[in-house]
C-alpha positions as CSV (number, residue, x, y, z in Angstrom):
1,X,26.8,-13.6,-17.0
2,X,28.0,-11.5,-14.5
3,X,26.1,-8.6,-12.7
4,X,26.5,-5.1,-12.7
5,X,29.6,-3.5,-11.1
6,X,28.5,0.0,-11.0
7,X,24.8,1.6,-10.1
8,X,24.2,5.2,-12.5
9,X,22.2,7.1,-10.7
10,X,20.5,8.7,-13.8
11,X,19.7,5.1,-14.9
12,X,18.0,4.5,-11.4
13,X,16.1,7.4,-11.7
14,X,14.1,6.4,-15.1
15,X,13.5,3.1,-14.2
16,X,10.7,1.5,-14.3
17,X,10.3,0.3,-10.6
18,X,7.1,-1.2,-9.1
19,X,4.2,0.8,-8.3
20,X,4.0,1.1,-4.4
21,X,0.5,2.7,-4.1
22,X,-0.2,6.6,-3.6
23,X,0.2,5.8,0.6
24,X,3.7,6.7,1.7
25,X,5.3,3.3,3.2
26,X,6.2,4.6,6.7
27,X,2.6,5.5,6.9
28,X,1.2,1.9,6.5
29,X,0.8,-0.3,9.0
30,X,3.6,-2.6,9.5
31,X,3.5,-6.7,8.4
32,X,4.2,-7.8,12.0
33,X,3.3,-6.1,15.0
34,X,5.4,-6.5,18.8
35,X,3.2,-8.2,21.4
36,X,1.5,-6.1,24.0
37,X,1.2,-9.0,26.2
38,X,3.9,-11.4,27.7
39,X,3.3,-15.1,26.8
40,X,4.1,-17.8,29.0
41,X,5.6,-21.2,27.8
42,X,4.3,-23.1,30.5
43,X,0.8,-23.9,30.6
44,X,-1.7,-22.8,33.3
45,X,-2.4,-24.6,35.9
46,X,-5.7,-26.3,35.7
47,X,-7.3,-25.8,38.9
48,X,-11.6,-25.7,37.6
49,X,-11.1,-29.5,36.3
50,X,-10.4,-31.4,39.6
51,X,-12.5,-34.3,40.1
52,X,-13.1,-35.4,43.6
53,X,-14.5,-39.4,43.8
């Protein structure tokens, strides 16, 4: 079975599509956010846990 090779636009229109709530989607707030803060990938340095004998 192959798909569709044309989209109606009338079709589209009456379709049942999924409800996406009564907010409009560009005001929600977005799944992932961008970092405010830089992250290192080296540790810090440990300077608090020296142990003198």
């Amino acid at each position: 079975a192959s798909g569709p090779t044309a989209l109606d636009a009338g079709w589209l229109a009456v379709a049942d599509l999924a409800d996406a709530g009564l907010e409009p989607l560009y005001l929600r707030r977005p799944d992932a956010e961008v970092p405010t803060k830089a992250k290192s990938t080296l540790p810090a340095p440990r300077l608090g846990l020296r142990r003198t004998r």
